[in-house]
N, C-alpha and C positions, 0 to 999 in steps of 0.2 A: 287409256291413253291420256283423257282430259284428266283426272284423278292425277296420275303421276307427273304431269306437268304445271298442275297448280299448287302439288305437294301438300295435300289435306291428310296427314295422316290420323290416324285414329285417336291418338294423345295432343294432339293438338285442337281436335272437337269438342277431346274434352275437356280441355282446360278454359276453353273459351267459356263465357257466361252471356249467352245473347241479349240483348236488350230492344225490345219488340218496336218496331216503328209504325204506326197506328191513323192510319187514316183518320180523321177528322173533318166533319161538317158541321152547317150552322147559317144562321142568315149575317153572321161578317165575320169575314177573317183579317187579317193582321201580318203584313209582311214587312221583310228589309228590302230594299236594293240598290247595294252600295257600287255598285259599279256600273260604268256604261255601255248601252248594248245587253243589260238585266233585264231579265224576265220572268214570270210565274205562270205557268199554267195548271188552270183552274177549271175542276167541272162546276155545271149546273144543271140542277134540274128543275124542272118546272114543277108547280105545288096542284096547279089546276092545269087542266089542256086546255088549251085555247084560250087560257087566261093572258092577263099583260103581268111582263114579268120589267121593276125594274131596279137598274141599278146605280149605284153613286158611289165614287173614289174620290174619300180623303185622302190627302196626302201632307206630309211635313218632310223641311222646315214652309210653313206657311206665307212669311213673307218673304220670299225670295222670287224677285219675277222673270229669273233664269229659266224656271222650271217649267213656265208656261209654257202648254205645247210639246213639252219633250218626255211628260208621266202623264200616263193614262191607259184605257182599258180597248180592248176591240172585244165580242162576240164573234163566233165562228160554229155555224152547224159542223155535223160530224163528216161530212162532204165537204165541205169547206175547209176543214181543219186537213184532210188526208190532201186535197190538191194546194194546200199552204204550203203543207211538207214536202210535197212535190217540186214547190219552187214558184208556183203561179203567186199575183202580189195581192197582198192582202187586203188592200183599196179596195181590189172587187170583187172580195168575197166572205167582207165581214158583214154581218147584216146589221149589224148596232155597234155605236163607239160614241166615248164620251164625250159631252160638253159642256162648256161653262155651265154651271149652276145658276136657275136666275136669281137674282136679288142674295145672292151669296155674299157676304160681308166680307169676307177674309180674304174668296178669291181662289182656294184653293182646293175646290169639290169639283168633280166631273160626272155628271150624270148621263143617261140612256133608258129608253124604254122602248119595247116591242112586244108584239103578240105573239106567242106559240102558238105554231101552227100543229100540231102532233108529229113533231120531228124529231122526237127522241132526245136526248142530251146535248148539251152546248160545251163550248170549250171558252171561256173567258178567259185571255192574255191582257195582263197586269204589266208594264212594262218603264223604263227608266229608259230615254234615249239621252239623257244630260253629262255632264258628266260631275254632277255632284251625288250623294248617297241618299237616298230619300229612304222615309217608312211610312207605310198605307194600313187606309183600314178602307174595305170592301164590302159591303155591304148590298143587301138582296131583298125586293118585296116580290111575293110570288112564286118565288124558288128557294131552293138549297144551294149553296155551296159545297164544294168538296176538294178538301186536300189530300191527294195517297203518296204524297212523293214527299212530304215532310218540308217542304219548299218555306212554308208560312211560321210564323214565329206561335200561331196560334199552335200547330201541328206538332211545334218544337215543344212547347211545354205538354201538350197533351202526351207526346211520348215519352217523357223525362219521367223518374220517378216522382212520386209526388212526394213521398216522405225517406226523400234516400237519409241514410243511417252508414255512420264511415266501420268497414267493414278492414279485417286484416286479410294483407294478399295471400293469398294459398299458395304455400311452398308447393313448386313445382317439382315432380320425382327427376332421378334420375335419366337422361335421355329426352327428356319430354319440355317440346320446342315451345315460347310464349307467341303466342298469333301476336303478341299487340309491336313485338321486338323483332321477331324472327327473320331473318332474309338469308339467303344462297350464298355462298363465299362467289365473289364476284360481282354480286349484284351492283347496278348504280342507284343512286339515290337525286330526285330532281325535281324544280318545280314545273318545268320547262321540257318533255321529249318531244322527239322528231324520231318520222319514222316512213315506210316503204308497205302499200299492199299490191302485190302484182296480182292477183290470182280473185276470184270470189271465195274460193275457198280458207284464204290464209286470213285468219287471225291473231292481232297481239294482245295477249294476258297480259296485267301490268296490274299491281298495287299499288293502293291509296290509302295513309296511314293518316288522318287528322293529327291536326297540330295542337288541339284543344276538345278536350272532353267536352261533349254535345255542343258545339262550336258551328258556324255556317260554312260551307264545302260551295264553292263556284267553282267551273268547268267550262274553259273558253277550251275550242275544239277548231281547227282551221285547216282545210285542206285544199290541195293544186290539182290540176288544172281546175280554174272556178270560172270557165265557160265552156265547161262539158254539161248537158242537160244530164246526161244518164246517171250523172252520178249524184245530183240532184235526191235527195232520199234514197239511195244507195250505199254509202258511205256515211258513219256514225260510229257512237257509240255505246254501251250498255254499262250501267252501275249494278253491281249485287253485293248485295249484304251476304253474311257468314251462310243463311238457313237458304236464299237462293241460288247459291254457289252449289251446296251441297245436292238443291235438288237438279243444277245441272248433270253434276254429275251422275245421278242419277237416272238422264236421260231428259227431261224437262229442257225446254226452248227459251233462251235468255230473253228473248221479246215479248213474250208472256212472262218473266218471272223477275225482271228488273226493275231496280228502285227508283231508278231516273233514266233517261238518254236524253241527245242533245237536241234541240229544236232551235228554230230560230227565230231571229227577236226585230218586230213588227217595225218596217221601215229602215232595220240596216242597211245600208249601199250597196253591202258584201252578200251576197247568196252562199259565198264558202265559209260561211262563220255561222259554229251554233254554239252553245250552252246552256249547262244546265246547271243548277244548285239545290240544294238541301241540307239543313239542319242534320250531323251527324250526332247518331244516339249513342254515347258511350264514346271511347277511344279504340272500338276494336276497329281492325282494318277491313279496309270494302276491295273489291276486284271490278280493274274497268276493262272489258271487253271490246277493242275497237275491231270493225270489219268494213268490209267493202265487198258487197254483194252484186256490183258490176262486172264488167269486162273489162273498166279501163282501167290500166295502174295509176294507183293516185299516192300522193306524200301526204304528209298532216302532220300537223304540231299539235301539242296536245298541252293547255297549262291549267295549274291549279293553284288556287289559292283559298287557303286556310288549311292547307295539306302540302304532303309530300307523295310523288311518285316514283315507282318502285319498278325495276324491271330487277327481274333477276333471270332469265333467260336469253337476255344476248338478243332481242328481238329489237331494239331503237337503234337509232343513228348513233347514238351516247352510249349505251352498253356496246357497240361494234368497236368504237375508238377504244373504248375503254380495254379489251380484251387484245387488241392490238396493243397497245401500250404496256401493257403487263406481259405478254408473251415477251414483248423488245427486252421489257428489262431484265425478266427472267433469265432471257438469253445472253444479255448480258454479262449477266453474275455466272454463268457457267463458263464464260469465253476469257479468257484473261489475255487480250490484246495489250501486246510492248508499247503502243504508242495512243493517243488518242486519234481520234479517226476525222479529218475533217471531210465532210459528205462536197459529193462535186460539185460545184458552182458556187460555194459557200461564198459571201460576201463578208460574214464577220468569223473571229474566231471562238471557240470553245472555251467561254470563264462563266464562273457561277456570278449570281446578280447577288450585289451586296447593294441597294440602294443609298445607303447612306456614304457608302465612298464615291464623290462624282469630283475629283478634282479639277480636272478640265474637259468638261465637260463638250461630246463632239456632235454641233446642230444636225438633227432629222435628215434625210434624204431629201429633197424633192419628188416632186409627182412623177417625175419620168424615169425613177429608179425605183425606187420600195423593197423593202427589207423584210426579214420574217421577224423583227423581234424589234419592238421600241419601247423605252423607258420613259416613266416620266412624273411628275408630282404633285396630285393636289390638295395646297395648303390653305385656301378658301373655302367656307359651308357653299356647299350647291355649285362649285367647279365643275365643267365639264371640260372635256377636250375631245374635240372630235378629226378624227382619224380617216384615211382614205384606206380602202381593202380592195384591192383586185384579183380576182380567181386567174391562178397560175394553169388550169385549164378548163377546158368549157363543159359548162353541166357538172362539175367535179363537185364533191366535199370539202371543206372549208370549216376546219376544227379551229378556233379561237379558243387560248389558255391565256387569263389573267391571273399574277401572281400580284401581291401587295402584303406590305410592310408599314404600321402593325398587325397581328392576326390575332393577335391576343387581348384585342380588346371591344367590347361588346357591341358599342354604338357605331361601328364598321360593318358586323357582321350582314345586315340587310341594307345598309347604307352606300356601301362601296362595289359597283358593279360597270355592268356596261351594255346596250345596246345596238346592234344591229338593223341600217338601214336599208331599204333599196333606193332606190332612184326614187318612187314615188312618195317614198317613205318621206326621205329628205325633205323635199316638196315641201309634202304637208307641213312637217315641221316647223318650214320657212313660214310656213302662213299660219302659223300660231299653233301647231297641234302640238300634244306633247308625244315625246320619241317613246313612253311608254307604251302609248296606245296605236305609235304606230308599227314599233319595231319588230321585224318578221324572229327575232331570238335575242335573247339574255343568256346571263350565266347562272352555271347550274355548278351549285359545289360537287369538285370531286372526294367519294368517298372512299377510292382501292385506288392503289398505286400509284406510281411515282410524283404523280401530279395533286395527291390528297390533299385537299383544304382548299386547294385552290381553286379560279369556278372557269366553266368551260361551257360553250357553246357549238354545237354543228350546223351548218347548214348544206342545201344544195344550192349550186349556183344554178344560177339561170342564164344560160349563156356565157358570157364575158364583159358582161356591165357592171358597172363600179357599182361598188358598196361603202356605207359610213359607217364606221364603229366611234359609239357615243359613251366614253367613258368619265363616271359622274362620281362624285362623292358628296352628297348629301345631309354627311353630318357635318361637325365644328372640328372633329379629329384630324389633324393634316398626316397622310399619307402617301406613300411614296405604288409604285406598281412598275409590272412588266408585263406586258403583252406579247405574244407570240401567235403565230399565224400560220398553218400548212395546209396547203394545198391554196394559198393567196399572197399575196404582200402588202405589208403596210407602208404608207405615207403621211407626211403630217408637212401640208405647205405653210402652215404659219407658225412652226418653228416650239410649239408646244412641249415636245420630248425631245430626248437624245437618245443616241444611239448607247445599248449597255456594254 
């Protein structure tokens, strides 16, 4: 059953070329971490028993006195480490964490030292709570380090060939699928899914294709209710590479055989937020396994950067829309209705969006009406226009389709997007945060049907409380867009868009 639903067929194993991912130890290792809320988990082992083991984290850029306070390291026995992941806080259960260096000149060394007590391996988190990108180097007297997750930049070179040699691609035969290309007629493609586990036993399969041959892979991982204890270390996910996919199927247990899953990063706010990253070897594709091995139904978003995600199974909130969408149109082209059909309640009529025709153009609704579809233009670098969205019912789905004009030009393509707030979302925003790191979804290009190029976001409502859609253009390219909105309405009180 698992075989045929992850579609490993025979010609396909073997066309693959594995490239081995390799554990790597040493008294320092060498990391990135560029984003906030980044983390590294790292073993250690002690060199002596009962010896003093200690340790010191560099970090860069050096003079920057943001950083203080916000990188650094904790120790965790392996008791410690299991009731971390349970959810208990990590104040009281790390036994060492870093501090100023004395007489440190630069300012930007954290050291630690403690005794082993014969307690078997340690688990050192390397951590970025800032929000700018640091790179460390870690270092250990007394003990080893150890990276098996590729996480470290040391790890990344160590698995990389050392003397690659440019080879020609091996014509692939007849029938015979490329792992590194390959997807399901149907499939979606995204940086960004959202999804549903009711059950302990359901699982969703989903691929991860890197966007850069041996490039770094982060995985922020977020799911609801996040004040259920039980689901606390319950709910996660699993990474496999090409050779532990296989040995699942095989019958092998993903918790023993995967290359990374998601952990969480020392001092978040959030208990429903984990991630994981690693250096990918090669550009073959990996398999992420999400579950929920609770009783309680939970949702989760799932994003990645430095890759794309893959469902080709109809198992996300995004492949569900998508398959609807495509049966509508299908059905469509089969049905040859005399008229066009206006749907009941309709507030505007059925015309395609040409953005550059706006001759008189007609002001937004206000907030005590809202519309499913608003126009509008940003001809400023770093324009926003922020948008009201209210769920047409409660607890419902809420699919957001942004269309925009140019498409065919480069410095738009990750530039021109948009944003979804909640209420505390906004909040924060007022008070300095950025909407990136608060926003519960973005847009994800459509790649099947009707809606192709253009980028699309689901969410669940929560109730019937407003929501902000933050729609930006960040490059110098002026652009024009259309929003559209089902299962909510849009409004816009300070007069930003027009009606198309």
């Amino acid at each position: 059953m698992l075989a045929h639903l992850l579609l490993i067929p025979g010609a396909v194993s073997q066309a693959a070329v594995l490239q081995q991912i390799l554990p790597v130890e040493g008294q320092v290792l060498q990391g990135s971490l560029p984003l906030r809320y980044n983390a590294h988990y790292l073993g250690l082992e002690p060199l002596i028993r009962d010896g003093i083991i200690t340790l010191t984290l560099a970090y860069e850029p050096q003079d920057n006195p943001n950083l203080r306070g916000f990188v650094n390291f904790l120790v965790l026995t392996e008791d410690g480490l299991r009731r971390y992941l349970a959810g208990e806080d990590a104040r009281n259960l790390n036994i060492a964490s870093g501090a100023p260096l004395q007489f440190d000149p630069v300012g930007n060394k954290m050291a630690a030292a403690f005794r082993d007590s014969g307690r078997g391996s340690y688990t050192v988190i390397v951590y970025n709570n800032s929000d700018l990108p640091v790179t460390y180097a870690l270092s250990v007297e007394g003990g080893t380090l150890f990276d098996g997750a590729n996480q470290t930049l040391t790890a990344a070179l160590a698995s990389a060939d050392p003397t690659p040699t440019p080879t020609p691609t091996p014509a692939l035969a007849a029938g015979t699928a490329d792992p590194a290309t390959f997807v399901l007629p149907g499939s979606i493609t995204a940086r960004q899914v959202t999804g549903a586990l009711a059950t302990p036993v359901q699982r969703h399969y989903l691929n991860m294709r890197p966007d850069v041959r041996d490039g770094l892979i982060i995985f922020n991982f977020t799911f609801d209710p996040m004040d259920v204890r039980e689901l606390l270390g319950n709910i996660n996910f699993w990474i496999l590479d090409e050779d532990a996919l296989r040995r699942v199927i095989a019958g092998g247990q993903p918790e023993d055989l995967n290359l990374a899953t998601g952990f969480r990063v020392p001092f978040n706010p959030f208990p429903n937020e984990l991630q994981a990253s690693f250096n990918a070897s090669g550009n073959t594709p990996y398999t992420v396994v999400v579950y929920n091995r609770s009783t309680v139904p939970a949702t989760y978003a799932l994003a990645v950067n430095g890759g794309v995600l893959i469902d080709q199974y109809g198992q996300t909130n995004e492949a569900k829309v998508a398959a609807l969408e495509e049966a509508a149109l299908v059905g469509s082209t089969t049905s040859a209705p005399a008229a066009p059909i206006t749907p009941e309640g309709a507030t505007t009529t059925q015309i395609s969006f040409v953005p550059t025709v706006e001759a008189t153009p007609t002001p937004a609704p206000s907030l005590e009406s809202g519309v499913e579809r608003l126009a509008g233009a940003l001809d400023q670098p770093y324009e926003h226009h922020y948008l009201g969205l209210t769920p047409t019912i409660r607890d419902g789905l809420i699919v957001l389709t942004l269309d925009f004009d140019p498409k065919d030009v480069l410095a738009l393509a990750d530039n021109l997007n948009f944003w979804v707030l909640d209420e505390e979302g906004l909040k924060s925003v007022i008070n300095g945060a950025r909407p990136a790191d608060v926003g519960i979804a973005t847009g994800s290009v459509v790649r099947f049907g009707a809606d192709k190029g253009k980028l699309r976001a689901v969410i669940n409502s929560s109730g019937r409380g407003h929501y902000t859609v933050v729609v930006f253009n960040n490059s110098t390219v002026p652009a024009t867009y259309l929003l559209r909105a089902n299962g909510g309405l849009l409004t816009d009180e300070t007069a930003q868009t027009t009606l198309p």
